[in-house]
MIVO-41252 format. One record per residue: residue number from 1; x, y, z of N, C-alpha, C in turn; residue in three letters. Coordinates in nm, 3 decimals. Last residue first. Layout:
BEGIN
+-----+---------+---------+---------+---------+---------+---------+---------+---------+---------+------+
:  nr :    n_xx :    n_yy :    n_zz :   ca_xx :   ca_yy :   ca_zz :    c_xx :    c_yy :    c_zz : rest :
+-----+---------+---------+---------+---------+---------+---------+---------+---------+---------+------+
: NUM :       X :       Y :       Z :       X :       Y :       Z :       X :       Y :       Z :  Ala :
...
+-----+---------+---------+---------+---------+---------+---------+---------+---------+---------+------+
***
This chain:
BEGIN
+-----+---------+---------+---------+---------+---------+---------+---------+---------+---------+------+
:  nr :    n_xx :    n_yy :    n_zz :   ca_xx :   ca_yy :   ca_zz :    c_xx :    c_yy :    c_zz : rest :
+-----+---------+---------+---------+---------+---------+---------+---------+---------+---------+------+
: 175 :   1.639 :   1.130 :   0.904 :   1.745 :   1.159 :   0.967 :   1.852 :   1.148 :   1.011 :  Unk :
: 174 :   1.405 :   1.197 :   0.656 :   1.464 :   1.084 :   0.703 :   1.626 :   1.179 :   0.777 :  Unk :
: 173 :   1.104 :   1.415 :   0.666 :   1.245 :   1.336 :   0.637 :   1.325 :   1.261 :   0.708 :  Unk :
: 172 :   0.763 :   1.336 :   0.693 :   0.890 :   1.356 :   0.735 :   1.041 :   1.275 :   0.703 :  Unk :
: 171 :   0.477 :   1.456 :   0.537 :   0.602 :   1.330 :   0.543 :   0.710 :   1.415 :   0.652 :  Unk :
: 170 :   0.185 :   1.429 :   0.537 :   0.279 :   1.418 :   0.690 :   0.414 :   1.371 :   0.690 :  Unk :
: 169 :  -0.004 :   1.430 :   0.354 :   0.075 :   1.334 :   0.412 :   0.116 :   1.314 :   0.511 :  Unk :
: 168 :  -0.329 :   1.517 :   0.379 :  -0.214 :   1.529 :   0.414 :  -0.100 :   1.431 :   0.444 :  Unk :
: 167 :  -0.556 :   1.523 :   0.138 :  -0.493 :   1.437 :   0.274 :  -0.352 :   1.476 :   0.284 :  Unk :
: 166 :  -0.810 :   1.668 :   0.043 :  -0.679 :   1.723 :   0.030 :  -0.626 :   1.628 :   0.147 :  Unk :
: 165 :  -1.086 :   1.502 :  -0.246 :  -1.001 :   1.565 :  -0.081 :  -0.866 :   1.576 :  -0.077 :  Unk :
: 164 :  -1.065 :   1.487 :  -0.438 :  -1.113 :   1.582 :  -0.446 :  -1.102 :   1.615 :  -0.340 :  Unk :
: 163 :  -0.997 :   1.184 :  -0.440 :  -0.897 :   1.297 :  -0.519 :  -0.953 :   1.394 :  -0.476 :  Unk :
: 162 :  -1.258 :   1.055 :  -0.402 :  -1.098 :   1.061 :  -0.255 :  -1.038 :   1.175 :  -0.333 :  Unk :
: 161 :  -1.401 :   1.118 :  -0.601 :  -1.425 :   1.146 :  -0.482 :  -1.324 :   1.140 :  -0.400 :  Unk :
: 160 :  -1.237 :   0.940 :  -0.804 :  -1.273 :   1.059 :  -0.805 :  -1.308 :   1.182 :  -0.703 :  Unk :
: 159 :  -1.246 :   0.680 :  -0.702 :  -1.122 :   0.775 :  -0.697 :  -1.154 :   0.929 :  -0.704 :  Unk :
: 158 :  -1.508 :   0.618 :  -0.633 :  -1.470 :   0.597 :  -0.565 :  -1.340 :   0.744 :  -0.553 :  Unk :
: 157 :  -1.569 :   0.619 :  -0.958 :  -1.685 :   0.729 :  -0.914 :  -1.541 :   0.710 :  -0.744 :  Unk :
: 156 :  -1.402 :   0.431 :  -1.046 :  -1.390 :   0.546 :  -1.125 :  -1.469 :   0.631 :  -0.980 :  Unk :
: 155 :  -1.543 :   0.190 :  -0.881 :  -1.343 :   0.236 :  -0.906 :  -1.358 :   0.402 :  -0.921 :  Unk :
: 154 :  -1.697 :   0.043 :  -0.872 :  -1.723 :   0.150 :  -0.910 :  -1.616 :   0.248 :  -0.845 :  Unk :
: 153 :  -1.898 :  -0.248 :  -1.116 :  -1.715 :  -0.182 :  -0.995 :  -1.748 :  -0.026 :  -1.029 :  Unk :
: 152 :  -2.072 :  -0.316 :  -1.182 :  -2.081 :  -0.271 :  -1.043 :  -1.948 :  -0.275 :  -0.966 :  Unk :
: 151 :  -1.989 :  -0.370 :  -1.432 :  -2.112 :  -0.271 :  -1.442 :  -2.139 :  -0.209 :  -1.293 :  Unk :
: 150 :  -1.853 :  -0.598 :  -1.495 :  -1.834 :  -0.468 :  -1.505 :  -1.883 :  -0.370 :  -1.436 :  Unk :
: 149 :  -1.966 :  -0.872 :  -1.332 :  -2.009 :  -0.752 :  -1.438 :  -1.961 :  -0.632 :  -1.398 :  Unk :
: 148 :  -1.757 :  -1.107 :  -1.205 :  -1.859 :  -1.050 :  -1.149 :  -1.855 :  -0.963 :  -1.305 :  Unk :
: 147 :  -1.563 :  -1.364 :  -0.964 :  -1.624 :  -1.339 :  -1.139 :  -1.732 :  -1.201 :  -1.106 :  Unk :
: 146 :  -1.437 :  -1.352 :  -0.759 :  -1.417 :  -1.479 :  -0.829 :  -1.426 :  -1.380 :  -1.021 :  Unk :
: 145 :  -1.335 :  -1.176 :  -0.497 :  -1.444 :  -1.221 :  -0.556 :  -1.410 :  -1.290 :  -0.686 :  Unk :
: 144 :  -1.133 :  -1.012 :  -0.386 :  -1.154 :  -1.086 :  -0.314 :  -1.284 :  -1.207 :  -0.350 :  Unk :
: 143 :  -1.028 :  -0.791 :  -0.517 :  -0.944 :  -0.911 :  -0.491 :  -0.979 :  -1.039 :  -0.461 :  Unk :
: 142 :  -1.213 :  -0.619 :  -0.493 :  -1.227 :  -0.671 :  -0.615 :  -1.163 :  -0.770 :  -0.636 :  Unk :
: 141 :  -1.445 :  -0.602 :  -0.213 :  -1.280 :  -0.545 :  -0.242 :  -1.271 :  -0.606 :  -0.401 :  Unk :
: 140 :  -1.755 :  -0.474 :  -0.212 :  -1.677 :  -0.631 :  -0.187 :  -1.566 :  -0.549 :  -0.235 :  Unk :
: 139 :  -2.030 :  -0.407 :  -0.068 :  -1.932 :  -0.354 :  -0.115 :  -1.844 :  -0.421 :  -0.085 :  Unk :
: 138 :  -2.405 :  -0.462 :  -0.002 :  -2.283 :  -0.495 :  -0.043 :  -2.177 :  -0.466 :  -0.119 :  Unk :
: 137 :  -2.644 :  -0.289 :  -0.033 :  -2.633 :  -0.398 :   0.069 :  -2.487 :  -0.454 :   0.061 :  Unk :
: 136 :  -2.708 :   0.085 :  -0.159 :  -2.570 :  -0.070 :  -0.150 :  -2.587 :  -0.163 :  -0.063 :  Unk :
: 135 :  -2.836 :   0.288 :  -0.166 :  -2.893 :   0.170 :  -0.123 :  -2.810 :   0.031 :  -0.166 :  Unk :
: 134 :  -2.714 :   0.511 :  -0.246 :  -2.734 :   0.402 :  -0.337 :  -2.786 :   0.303 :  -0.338 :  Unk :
: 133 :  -2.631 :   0.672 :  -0.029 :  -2.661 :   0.725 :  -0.057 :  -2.747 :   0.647 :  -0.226 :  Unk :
: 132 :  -2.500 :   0.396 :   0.116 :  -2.642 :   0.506 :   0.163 :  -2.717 :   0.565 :   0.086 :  Unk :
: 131 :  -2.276 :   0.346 :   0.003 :  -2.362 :   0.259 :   0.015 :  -2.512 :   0.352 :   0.005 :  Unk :
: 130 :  -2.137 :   0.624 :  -0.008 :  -2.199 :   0.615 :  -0.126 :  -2.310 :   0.508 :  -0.151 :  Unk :
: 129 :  -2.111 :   0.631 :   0.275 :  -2.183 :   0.768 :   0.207 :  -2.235 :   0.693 :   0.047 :  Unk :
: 128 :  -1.952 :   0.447 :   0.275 :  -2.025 :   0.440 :   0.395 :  -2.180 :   0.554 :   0.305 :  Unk :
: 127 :  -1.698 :   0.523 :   0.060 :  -1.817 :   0.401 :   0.054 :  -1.953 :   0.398 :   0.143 :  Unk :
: 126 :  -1.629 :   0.728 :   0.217 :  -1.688 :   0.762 :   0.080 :  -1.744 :   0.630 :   0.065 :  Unk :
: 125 :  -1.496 :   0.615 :   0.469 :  -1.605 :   0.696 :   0.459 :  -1.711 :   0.743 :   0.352 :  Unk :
: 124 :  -1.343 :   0.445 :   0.312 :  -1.428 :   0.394 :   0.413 :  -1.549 :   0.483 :   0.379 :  Unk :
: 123 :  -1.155 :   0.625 :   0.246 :  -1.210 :   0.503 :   0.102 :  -1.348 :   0.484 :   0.196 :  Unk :
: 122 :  -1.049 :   0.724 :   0.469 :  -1.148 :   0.812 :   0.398 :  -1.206 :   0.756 :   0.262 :  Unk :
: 121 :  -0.935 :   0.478 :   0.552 :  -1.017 :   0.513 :   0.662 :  -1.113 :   0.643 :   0.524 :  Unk :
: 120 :  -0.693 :   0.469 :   0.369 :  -0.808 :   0.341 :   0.381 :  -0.951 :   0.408 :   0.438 :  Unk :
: 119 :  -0.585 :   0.698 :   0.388 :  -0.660 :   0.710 :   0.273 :  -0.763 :   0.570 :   0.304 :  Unk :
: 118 :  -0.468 :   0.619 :   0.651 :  -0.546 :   0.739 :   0.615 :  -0.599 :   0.783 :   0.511 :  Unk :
: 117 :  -0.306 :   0.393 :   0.611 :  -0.420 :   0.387 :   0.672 :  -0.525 :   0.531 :   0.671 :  Unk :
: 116 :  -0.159 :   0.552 :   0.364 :  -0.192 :   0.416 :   0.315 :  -0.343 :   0.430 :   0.453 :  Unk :
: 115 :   0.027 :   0.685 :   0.620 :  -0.080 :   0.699 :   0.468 :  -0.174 :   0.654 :   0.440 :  Unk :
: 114 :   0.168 :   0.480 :   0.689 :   0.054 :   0.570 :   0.788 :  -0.027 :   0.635 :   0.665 :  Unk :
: 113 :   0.263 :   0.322 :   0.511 :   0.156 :   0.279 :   0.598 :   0.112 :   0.368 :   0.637 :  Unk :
: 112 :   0.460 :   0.556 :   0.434 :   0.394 :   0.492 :   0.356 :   0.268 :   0.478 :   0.424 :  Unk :
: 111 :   0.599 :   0.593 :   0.685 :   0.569 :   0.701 :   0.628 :   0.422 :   0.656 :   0.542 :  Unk :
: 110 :   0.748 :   0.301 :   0.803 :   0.612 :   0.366 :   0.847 :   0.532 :   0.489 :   0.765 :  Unk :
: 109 :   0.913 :   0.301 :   0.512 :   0.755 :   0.209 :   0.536 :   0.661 :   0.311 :   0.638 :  Unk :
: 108 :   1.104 :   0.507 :   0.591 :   0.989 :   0.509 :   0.479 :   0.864 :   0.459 :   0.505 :  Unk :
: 107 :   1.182 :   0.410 :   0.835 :   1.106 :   0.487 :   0.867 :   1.022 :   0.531 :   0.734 :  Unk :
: 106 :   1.285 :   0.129 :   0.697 :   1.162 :   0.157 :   0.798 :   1.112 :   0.283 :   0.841 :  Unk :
: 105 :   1.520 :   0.225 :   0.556 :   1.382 :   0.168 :   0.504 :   1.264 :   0.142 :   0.615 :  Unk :
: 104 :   1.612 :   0.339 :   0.813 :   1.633 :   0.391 :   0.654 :   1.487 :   0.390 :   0.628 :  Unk :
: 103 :   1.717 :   0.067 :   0.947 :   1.613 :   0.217 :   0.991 :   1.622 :   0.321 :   0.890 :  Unk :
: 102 :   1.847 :  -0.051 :   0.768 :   1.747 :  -0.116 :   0.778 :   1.666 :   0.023 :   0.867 :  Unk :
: 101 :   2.084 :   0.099 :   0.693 :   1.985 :   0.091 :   0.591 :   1.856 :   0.037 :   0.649 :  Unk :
: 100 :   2.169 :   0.098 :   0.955 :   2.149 :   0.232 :   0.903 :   2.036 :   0.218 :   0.807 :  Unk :
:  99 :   2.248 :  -0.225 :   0.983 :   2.140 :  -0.118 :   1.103 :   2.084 :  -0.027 :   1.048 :  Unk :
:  98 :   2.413 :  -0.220 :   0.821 :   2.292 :  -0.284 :   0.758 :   2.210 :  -0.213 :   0.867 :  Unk :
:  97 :   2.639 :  -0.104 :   0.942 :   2.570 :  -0.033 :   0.803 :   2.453 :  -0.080 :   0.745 :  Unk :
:  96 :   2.669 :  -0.212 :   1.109 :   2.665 :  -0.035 :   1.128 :   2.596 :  -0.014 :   1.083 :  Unk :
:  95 :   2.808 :  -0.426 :   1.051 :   2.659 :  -0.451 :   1.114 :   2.555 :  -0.295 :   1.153 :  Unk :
:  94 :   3.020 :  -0.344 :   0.904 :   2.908 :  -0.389 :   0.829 :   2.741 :  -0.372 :   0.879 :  Unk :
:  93 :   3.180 :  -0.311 :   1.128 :   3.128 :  -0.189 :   1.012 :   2.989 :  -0.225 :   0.939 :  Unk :
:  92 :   3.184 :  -0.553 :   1.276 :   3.118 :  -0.425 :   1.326 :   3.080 :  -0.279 :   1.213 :  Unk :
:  91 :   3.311 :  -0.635 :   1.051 :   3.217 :  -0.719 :   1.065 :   3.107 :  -0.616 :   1.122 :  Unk :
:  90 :   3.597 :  -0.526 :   1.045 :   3.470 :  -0.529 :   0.959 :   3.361 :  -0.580 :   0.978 :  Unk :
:  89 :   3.644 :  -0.608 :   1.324 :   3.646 :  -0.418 :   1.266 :   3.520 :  -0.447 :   1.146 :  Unk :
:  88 :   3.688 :  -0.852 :   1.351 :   3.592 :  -0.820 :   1.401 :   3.554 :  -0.664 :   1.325 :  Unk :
:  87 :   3.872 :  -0.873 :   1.125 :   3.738 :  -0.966 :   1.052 :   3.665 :  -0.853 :   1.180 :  Unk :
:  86 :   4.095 :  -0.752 :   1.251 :   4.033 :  -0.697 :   1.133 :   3.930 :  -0.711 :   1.101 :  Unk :
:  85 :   4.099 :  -0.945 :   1.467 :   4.089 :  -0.813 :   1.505 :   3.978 :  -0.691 :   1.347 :  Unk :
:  84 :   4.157 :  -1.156 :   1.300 :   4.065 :  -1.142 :   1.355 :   4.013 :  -0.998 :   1.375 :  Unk :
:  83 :   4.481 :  -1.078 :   1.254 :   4.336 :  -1.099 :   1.112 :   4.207 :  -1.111 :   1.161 :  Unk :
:  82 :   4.592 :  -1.077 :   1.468 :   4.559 :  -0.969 :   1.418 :   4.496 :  -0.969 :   1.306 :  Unk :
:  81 :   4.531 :  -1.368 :   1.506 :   4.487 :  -1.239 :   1.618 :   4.451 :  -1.125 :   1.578 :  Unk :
:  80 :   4.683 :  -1.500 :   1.283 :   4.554 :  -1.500 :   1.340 :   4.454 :  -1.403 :   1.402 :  Unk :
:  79 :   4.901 :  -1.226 :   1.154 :   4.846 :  -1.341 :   1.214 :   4.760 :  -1.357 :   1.246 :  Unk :
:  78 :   4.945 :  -1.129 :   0.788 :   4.896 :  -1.075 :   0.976 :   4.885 :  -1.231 :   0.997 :  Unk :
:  77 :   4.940 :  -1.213 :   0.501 :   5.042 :  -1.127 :   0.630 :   5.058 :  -1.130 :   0.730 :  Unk :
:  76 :   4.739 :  -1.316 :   0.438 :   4.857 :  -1.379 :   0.418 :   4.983 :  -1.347 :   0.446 :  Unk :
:  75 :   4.520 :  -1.166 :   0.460 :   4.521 :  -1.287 :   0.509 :   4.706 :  -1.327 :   0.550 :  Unk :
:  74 :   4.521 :  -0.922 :   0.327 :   4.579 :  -0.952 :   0.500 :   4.558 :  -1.044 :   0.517 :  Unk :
:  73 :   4.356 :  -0.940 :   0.120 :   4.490 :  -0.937 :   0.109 :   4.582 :  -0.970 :   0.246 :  Unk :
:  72 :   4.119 :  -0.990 :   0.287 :   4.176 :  -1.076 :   0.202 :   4.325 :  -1.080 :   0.152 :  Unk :
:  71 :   4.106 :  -0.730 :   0.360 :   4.115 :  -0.784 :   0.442 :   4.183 :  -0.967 :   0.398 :  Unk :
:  70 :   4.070 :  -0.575 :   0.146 :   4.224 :  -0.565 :   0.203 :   4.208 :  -0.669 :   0.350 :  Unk :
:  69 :   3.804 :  -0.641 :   0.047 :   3.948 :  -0.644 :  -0.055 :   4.096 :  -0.653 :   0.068 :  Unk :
:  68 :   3.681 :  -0.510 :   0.298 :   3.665 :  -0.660 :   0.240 :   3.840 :  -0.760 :   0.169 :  Unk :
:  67 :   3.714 :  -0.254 :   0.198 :   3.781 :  -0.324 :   0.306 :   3.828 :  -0.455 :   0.369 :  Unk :
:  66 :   3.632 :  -0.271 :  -0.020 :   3.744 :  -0.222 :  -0.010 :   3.793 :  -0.275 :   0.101 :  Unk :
:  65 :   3.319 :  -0.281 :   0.116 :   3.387 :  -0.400 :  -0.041 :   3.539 :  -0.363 :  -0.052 :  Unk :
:  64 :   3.319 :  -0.048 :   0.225 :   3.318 :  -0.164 :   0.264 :   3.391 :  -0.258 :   0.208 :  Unk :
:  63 :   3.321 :   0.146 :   0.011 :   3.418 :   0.142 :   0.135 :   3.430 :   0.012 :   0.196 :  Unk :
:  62 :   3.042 :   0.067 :  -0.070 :   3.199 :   0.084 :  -0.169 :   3.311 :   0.113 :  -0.039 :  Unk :
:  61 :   2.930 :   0.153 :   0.093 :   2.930 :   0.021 :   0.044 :   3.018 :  -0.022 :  -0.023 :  Unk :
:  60 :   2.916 :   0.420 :   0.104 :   3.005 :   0.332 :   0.241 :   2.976 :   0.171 :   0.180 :  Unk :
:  59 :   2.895 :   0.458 :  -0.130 :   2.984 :   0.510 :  -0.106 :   3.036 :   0.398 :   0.010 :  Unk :
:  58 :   2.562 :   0.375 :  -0.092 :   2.624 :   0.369 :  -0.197 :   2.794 :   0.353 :  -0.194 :  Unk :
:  57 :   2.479 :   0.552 :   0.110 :   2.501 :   0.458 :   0.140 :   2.587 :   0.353 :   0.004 :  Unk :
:  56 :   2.542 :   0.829 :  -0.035 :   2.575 :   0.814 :   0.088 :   2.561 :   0.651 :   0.086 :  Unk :
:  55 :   2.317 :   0.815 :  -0.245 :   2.462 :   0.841 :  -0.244 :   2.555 :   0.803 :  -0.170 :  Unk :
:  54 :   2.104 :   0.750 :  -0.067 :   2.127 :   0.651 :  -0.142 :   2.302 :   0.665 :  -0.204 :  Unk :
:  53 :   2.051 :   1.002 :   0.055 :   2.089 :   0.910 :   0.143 :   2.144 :   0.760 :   0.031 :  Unk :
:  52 :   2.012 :   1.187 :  -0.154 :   2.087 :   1.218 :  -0.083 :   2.134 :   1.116 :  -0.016 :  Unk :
:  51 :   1.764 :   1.056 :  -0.277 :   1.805 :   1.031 :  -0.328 :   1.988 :   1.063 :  -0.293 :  Unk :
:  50 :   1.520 :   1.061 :  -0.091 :   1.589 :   0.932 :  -0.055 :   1.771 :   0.953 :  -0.122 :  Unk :
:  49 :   1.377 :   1.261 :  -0.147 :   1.459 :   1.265 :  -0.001 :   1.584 :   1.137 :   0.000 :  Unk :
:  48 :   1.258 :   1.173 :  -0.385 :   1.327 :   1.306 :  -0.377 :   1.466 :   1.341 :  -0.224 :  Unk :
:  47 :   1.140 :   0.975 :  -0.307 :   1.197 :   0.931 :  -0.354 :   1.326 :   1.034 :  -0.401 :  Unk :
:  46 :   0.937 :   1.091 :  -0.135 :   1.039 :   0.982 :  -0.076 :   1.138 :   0.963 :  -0.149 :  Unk :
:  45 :   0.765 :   1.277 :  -0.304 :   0.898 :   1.299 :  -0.146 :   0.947 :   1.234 :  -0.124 :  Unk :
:  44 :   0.641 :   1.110 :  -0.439 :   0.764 :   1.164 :  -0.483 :   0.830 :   1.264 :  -0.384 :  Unk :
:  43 :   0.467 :   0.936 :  -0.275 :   0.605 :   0.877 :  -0.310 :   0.743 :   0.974 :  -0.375 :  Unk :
:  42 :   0.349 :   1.127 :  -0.222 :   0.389 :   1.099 :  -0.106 :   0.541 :   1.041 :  -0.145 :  Unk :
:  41 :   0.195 :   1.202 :  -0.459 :   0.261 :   1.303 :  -0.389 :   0.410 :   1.281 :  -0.256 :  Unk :
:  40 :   0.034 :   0.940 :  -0.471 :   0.157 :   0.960 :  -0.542 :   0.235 :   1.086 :  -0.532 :  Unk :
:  39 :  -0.108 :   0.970 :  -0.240 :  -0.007 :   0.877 :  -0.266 :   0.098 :   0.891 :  -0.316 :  Unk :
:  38 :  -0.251 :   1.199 :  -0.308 :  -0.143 :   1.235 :  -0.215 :  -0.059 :   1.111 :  -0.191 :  Unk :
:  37 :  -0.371 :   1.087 :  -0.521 :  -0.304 :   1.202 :  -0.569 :  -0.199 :   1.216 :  -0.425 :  Unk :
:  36 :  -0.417 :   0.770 :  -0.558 :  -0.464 :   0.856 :  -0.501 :  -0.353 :   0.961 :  -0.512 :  Unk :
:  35 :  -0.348 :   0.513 :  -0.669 :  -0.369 :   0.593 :  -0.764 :  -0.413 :   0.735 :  -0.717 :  Unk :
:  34 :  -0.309 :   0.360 :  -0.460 :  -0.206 :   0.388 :  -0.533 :  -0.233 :   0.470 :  -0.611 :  Unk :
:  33 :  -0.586 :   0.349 :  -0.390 :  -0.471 :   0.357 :  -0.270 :  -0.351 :   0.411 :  -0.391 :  Unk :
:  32 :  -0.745 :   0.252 :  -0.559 :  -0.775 :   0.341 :  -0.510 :  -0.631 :   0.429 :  -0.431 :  Unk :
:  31 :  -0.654 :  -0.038 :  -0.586 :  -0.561 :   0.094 :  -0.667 :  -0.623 :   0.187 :  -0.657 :  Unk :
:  30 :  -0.662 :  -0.158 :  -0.345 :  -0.562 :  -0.101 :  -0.383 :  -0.500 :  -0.053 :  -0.452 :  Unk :
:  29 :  -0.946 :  -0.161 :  -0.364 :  -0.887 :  -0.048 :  -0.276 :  -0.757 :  -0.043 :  -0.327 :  Unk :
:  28 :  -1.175 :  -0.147 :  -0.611 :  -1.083 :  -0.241 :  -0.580 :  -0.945 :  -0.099 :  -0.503 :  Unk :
:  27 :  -1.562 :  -0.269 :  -0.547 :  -1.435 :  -0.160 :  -0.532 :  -1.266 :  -0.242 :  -0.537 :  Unk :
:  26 :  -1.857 :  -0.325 :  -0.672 :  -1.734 :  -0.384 :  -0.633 :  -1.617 :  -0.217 :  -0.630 :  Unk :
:  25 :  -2.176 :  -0.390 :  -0.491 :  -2.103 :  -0.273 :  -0.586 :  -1.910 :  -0.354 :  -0.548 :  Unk :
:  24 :  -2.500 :  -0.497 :  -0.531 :  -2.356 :  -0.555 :  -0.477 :  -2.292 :  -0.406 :  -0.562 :  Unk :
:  23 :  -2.814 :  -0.548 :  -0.365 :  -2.762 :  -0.515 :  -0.450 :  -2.600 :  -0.449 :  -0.395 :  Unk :
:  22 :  -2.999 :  -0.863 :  -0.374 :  -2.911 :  -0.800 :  -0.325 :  -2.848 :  -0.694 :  -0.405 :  Unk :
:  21 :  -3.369 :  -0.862 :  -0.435 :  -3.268 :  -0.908 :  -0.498 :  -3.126 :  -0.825 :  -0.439 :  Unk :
:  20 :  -3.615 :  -0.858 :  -0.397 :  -3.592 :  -0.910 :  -0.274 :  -3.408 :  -0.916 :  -0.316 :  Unk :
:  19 :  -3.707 :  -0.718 :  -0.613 :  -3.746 :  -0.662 :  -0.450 :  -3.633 :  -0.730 :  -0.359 :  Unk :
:  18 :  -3.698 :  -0.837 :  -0.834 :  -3.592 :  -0.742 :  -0.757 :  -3.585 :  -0.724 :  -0.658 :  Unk :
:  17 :  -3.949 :  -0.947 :  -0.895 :  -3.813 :  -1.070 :  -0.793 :  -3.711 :  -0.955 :  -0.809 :  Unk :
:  16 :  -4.255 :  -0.793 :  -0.834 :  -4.086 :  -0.801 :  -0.929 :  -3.996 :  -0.904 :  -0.805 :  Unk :
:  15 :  -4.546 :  -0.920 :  -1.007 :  -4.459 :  -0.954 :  -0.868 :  -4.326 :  -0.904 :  -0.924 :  Unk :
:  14 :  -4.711 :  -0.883 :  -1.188 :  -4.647 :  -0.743 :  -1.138 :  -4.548 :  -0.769 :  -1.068 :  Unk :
:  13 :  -4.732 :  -1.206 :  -1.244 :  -4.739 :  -1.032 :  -1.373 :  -4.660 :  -0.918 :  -1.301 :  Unk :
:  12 :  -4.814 :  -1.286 :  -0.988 :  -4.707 :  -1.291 :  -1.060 :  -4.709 :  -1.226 :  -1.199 :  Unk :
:  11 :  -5.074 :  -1.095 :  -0.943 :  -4.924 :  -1.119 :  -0.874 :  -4.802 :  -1.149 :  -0.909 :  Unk :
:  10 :  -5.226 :  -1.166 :  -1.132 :  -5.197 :  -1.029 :  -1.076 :  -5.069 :  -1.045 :  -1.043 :  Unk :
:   9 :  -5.284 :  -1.443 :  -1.079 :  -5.259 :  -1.426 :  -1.207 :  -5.165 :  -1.267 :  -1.190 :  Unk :
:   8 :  -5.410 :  -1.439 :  -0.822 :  -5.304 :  -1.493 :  -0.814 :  -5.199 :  -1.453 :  -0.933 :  Unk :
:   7 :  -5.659 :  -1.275 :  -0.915 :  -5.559 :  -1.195 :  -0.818 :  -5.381 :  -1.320 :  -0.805 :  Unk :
:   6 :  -5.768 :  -1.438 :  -1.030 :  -5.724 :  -1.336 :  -1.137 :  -5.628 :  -1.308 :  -1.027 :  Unk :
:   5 :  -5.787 :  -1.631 :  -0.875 :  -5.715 :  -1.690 :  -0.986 :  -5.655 :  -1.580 :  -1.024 :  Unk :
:   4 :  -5.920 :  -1.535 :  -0.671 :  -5.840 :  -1.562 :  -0.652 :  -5.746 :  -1.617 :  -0.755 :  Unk :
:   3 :  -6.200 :  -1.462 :  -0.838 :  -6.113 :  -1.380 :  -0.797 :  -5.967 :  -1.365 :  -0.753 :  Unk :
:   2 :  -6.283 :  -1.721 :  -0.926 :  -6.223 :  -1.654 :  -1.016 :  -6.148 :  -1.524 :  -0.928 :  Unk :
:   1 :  -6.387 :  -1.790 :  -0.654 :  -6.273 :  -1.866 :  -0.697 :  -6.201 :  -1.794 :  -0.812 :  Unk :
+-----+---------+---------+---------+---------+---------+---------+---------+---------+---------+------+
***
């Protein structure tokens, strides 16, 4: 009976409640994502490319608003028919011009996103490697959790590692 006392006594003395204890690491991707060197490589092509087309749309906006101006003045000249005629002219200019800007800004976005999914996918891989290599049971986004210790975001070690790869953007200019 004493054996089982001492040996029970044993157990809890040595027993560790780590063993069984989860271990969590926090990441927060989207400023992995933004803070990544070909991110911010990426944006300053865009914003370098953009700055030709912004002139340009700038100008026909100002053309517009002019046209606007004289179409108002034509109220009180032209007749119906031929004030229409005008409203349709501008109207078709306009719809020219929001088309232009709106495939403008979309072929940025796609530029962006495709990025954006090609740094997600190599965040992936460096977590996949760093779970493993750390015995991580759990890697939570930082957005997505309430409260937690400092101590298991691991932001710093994450960026460091994506920076040290070369991702290619792939930009292409706008046409």
């Amino acid at each position: 009976m004493k054996i089982n006392i001492l040996y029970f006594y044993f157990l809890i003395i040595f027993y560790s409640f780590n063993l069984y204890a989860t271990n969590i690491r926090v990441v927060d991707l989207e400023k992995m994502i933004q803070n990544n060197n070909s991110y911010i490589l990426l944006y300053s092509q865009i914003e370098s490319d953009q700055k030709k087309y912004t002139n340009k749309f700038n100008e026909k906006e100002t053309e517009l608003s002019s046209e606007l101006d004289k179409i108002e003045k034509l109220k009180l000249i032209l007749n119906e028919s031929e004030l229409d005629k005008e409203i349709n002219n501008y109207n078709e200019l306009l719809n020219n011009f929001n088309f232009e800007i709106k495939k403008f800004n979309t072929h940025y976005e796609k530029q962006i996103n495709k990025l954006k999914n090609v740094i997600v996918n190599e965040i992936l891989k460096i977590l996949k490697k760093y779970s493993l290599d750390n015995q991580i049971d759990l890697i939570l986004d930082s957005n997505h959790y309430i409260l937690s210790n400092n101590s298991i975001n691991i932001n710093d070690f994450i960026l460091e590692e994506l920076n040290k790869l070369n991702i290619e953007t792939g930009f292409e200019r706008y046409k």
